[in-house]
Backbone as ProteinMPNN parsed JSONL, in Angstrom:
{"seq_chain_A": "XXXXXXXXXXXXXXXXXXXXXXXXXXXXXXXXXXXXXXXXXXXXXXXXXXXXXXXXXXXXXXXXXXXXXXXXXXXXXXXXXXXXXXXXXXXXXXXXXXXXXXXXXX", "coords_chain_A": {"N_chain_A": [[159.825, 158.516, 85.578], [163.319, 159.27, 85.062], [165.179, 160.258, 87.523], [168.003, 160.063, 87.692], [169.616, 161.454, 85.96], [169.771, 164.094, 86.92], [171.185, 164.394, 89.123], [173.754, 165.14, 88.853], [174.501, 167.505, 88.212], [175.673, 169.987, 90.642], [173.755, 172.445, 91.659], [170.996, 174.544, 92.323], [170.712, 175.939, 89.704], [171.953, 174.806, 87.781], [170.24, 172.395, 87.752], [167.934, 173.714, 86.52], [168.805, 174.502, 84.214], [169.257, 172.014, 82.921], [166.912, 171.454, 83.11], [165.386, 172.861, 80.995], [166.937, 172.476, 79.236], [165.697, 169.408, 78.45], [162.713, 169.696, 78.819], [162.062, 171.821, 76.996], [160.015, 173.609, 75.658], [157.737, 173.008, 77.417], [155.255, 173.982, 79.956], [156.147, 175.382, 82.65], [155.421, 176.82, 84.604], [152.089, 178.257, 85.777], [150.229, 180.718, 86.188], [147.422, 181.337, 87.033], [145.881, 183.841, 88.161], [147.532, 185.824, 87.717], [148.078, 186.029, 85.153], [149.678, 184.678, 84.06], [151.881, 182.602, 82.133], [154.924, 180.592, 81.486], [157.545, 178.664, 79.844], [159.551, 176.326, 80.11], [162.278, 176.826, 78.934], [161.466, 179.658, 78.731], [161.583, 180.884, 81.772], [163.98, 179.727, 82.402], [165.712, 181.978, 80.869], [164.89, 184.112, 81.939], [165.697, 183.951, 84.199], [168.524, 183.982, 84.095], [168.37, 186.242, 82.64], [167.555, 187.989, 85.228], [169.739, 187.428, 86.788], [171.978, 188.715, 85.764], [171.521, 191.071, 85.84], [171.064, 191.313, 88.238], [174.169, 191.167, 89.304], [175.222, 193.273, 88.028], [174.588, 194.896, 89.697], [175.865, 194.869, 92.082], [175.504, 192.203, 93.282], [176.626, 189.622, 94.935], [178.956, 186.136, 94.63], [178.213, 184.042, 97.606], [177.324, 186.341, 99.022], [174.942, 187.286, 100.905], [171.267, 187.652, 100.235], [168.127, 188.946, 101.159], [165.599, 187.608, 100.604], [161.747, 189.186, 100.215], [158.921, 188.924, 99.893], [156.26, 187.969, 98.411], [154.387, 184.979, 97.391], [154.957, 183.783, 94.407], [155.617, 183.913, 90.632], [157.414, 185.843, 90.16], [159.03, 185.553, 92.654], [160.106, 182.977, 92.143], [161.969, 183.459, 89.957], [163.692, 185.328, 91.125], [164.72, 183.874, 93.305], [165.643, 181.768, 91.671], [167.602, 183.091, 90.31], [169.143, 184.18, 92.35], [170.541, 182.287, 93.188], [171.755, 180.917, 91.066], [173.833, 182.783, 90.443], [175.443, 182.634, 92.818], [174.844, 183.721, 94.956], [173.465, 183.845, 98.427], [170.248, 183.017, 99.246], [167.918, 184.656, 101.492], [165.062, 183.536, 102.537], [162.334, 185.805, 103.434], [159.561, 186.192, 105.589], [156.912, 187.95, 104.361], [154.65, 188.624, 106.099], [155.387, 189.499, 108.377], [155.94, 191.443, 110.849], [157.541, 195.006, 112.193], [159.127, 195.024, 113.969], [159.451, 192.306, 113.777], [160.993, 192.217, 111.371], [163.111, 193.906, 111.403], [164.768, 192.757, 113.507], [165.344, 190.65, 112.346], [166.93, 191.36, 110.122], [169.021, 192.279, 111.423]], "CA_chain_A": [[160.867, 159.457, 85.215], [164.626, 158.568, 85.711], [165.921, 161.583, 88.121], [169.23, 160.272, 88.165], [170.183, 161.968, 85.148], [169.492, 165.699, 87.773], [172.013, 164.608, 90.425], [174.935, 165.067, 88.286], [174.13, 169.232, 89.06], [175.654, 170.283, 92.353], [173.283, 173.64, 92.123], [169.816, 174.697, 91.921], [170.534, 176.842, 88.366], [172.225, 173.842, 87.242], [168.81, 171.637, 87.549], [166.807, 174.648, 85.82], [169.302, 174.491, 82.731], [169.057, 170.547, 82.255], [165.281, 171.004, 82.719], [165.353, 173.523, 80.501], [167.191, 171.634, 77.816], [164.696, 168.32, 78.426], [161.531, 170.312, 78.411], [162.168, 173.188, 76.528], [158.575, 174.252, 75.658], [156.744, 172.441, 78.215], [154.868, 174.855, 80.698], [156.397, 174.859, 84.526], [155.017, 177.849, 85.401], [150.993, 178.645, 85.209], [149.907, 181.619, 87.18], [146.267, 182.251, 86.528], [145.278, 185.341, 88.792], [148.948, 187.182, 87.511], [147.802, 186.044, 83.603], [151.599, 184.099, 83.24], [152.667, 180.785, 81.473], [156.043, 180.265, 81.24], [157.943, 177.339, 79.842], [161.252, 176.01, 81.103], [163.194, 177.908, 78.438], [161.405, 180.82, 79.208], [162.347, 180.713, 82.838], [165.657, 179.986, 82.227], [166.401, 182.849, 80.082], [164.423, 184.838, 82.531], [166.685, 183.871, 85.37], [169.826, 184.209, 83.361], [168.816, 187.657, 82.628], [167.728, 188.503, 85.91], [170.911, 186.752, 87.371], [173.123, 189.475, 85.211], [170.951, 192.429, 86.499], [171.924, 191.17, 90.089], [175.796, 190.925, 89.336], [175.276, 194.072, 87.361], [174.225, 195.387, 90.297], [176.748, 194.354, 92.913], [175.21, 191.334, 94.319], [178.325, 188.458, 94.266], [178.736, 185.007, 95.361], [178.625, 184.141, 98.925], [176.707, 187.033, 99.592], [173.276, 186.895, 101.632], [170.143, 188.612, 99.79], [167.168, 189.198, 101.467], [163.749, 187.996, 99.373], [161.161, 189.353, 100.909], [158.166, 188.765, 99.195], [154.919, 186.629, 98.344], [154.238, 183.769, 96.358], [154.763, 184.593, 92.674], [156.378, 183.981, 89.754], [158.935, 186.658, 90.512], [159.698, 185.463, 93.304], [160.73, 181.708, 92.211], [162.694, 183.328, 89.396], [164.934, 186.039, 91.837], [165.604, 182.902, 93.871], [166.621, 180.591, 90.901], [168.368, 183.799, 89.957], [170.845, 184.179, 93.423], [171.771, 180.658, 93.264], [172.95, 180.922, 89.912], [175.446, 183.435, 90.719], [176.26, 181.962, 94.006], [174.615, 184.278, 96.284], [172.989, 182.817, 99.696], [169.081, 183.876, 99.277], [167.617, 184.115, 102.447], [163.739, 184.405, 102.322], [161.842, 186.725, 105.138], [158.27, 186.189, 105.574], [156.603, 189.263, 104.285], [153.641, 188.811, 106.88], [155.945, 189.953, 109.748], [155.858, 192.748, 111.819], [158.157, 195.252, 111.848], [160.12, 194.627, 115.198], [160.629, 190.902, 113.558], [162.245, 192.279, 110.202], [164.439, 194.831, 112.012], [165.649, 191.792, 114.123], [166.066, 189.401, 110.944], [168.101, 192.542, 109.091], [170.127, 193.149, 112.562]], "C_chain_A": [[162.166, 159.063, 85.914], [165.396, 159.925, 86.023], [167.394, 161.72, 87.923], [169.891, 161.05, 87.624], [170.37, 163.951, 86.252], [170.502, 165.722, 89.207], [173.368, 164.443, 90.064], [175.197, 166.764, 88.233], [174.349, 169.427, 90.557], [174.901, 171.551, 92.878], [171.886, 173.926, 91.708], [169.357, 175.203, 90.035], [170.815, 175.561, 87.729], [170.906, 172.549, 86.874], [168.392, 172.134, 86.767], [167.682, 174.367, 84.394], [169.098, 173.603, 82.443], [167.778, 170.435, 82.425], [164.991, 171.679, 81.464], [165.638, 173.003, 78.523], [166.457, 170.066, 77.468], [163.566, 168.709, 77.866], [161.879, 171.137, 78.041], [160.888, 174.42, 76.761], [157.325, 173.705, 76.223], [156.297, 173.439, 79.518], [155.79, 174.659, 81.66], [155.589, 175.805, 85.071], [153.387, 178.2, 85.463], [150.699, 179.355, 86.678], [148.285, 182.226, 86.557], [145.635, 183.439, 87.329], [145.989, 186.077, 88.365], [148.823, 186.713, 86.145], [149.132, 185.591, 83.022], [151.591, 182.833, 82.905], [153.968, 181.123, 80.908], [156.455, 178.607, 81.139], [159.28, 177.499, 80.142], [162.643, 176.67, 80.662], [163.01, 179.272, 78.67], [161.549, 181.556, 80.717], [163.358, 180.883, 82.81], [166.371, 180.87, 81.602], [165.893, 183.932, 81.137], [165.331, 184.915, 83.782], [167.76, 184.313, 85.042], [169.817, 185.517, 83.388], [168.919, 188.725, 84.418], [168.979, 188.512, 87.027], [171.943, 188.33, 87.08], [172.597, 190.835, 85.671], [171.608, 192.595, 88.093], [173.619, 191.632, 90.274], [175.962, 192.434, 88.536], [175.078, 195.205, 89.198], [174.946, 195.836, 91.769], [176.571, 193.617, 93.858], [176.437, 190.287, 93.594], [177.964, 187.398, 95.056], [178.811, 185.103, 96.789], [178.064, 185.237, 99.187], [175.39, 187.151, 99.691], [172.494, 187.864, 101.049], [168.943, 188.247, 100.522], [165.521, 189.307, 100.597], [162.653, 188.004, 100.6], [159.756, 189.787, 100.08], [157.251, 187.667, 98.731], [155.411, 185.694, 97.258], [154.094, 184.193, 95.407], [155.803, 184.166, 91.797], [158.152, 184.751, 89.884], [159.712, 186.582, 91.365], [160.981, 184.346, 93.361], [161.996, 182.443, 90.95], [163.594, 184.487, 90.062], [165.129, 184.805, 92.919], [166.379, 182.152, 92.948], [167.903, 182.003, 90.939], [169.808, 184.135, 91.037], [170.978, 183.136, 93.631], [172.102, 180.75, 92.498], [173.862, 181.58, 90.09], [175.756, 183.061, 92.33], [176.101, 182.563, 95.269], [173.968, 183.406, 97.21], [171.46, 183.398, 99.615], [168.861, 183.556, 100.658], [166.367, 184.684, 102.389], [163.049, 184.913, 104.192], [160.423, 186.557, 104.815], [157.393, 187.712, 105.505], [155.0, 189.407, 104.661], [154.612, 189.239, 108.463], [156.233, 191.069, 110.177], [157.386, 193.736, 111.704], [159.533, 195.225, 112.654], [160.966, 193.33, 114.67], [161.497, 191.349, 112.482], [162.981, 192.991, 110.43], [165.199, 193.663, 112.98], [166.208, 190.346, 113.187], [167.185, 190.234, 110.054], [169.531, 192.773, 110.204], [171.227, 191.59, 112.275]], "O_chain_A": [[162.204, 158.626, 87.064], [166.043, 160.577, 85.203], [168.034, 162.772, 87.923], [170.798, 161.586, 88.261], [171.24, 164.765, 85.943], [170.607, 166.612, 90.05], [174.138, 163.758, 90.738], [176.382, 167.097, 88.22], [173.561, 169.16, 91.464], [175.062, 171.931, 94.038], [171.592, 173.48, 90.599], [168.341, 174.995, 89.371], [169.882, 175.12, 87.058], [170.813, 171.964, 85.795], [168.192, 171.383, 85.812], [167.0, 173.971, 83.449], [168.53, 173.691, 81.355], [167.258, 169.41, 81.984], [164.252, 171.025, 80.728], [165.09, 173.075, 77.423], [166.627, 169.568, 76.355], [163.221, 168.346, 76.741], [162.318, 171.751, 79.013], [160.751, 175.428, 77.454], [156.191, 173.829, 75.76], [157.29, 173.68, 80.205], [156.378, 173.585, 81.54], [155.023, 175.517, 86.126], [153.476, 178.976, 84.512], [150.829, 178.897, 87.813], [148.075, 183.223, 85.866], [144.651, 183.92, 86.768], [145.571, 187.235, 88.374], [149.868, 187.11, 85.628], [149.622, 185.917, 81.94], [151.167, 182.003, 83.709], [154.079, 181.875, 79.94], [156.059, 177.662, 81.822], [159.949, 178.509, 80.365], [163.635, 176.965, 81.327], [163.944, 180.061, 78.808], [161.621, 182.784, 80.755], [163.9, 181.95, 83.097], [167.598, 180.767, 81.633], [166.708, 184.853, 81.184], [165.621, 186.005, 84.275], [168.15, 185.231, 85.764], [170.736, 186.165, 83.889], [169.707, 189.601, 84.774], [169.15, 189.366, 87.898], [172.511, 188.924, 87.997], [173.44, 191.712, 85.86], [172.234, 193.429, 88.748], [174.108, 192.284, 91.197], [177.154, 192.733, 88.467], [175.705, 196.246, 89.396], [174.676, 196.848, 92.417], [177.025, 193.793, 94.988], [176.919, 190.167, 92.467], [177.075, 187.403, 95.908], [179.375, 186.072, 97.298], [178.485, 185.326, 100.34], [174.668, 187.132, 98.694], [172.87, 189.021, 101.237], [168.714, 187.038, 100.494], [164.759, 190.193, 100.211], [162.593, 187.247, 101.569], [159.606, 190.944, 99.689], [157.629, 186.495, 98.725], [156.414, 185.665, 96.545], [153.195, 185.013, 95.218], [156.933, 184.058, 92.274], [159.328, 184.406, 89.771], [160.816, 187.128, 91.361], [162.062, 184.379, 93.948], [163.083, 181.874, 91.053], [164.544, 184.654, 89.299], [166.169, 185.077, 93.519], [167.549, 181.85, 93.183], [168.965, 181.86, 91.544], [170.992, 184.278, 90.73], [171.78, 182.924, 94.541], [173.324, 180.741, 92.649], [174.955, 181.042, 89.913], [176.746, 183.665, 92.742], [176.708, 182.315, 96.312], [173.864, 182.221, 96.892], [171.47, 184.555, 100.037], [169.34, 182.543, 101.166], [166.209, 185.897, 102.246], [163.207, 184.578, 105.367], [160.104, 186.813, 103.654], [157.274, 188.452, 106.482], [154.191, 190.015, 103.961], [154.074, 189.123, 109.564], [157.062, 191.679, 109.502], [158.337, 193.197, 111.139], [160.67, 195.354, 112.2], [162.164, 193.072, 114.789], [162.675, 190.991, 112.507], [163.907, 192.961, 109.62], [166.407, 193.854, 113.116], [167.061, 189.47, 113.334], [168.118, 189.722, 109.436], [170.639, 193.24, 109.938], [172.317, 191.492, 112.838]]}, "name": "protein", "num_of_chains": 1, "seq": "XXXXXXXXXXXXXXXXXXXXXXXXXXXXXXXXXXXXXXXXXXXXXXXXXXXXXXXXXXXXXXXXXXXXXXXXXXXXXXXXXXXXXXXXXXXXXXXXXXXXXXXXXX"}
C-alpha cells in the first residue's frame, strides 16, 4: 500500500475522509460483542454528524474535551469527531479513582 498519498492531510478527520473516499464500503470497524460493522463511509458520516452535534453544542476549536470512556466504537468516533472540528480531545482513563479524576479535571 502506497501511504504517501495520506500525508498530504495535516489532520486526523482529514485521513478518515480520504479513507473514506478509497474504501468506501470496506468494513474498518467490526465490533462483535456490541453487534456493529461499520464501513469507512459509514464512519465518516457518523463522525461528521456527531462532529455537528458537538459544535451544536458549544464545543469549538482549541478547546479541551474530556473522553472518558472504554474501548468502543463510540468512543473512536467522538474522538475522530473533536479533531474534526479542531477541539483538543484529551482521553481520561475510566478505571481511575475518584481523587485521580478530580485532579485530572482540576
Amino acid at each position: 500500500m502506497n501511504f504517501s498519498i495520506f500525508m498530504k492531510r495535516t489532520t486526523t478527520g482529514g485521513l478518515l475522509h480520504e479513507l473514506a473516499d478509497i474504501y468506501r464500503d470496506s468494513e474498518c470497524i467490526v465490533s462483535r460483542s456490541r453487534g456493529i460493522r461499520l464501513t469507512y463511509s459509514q464512519l465518516d458520516l457518523m463522525v461528521d454528524c456527531a462532529a455537528a452535534e458537538m459544535l451544536e453544542s458549544g464545543v469549538r476549536p482549541g478547546m479541551k474535551a474530556g473522553l472518558f470512556a472504554i474501548n468502543s466504537p463510540q468512543w473512536l468516533i467522538t474522538m475522530f469527531a473533536l479533531q474534526r472540528i479542531g477541539a483538543i480531545p484529551v482521553t481520561v482513563n475510566p478505571n481511575l479513582k475518584a481523587i485521580e479524576l478530580e485532579y485530572i479535571i482540576g
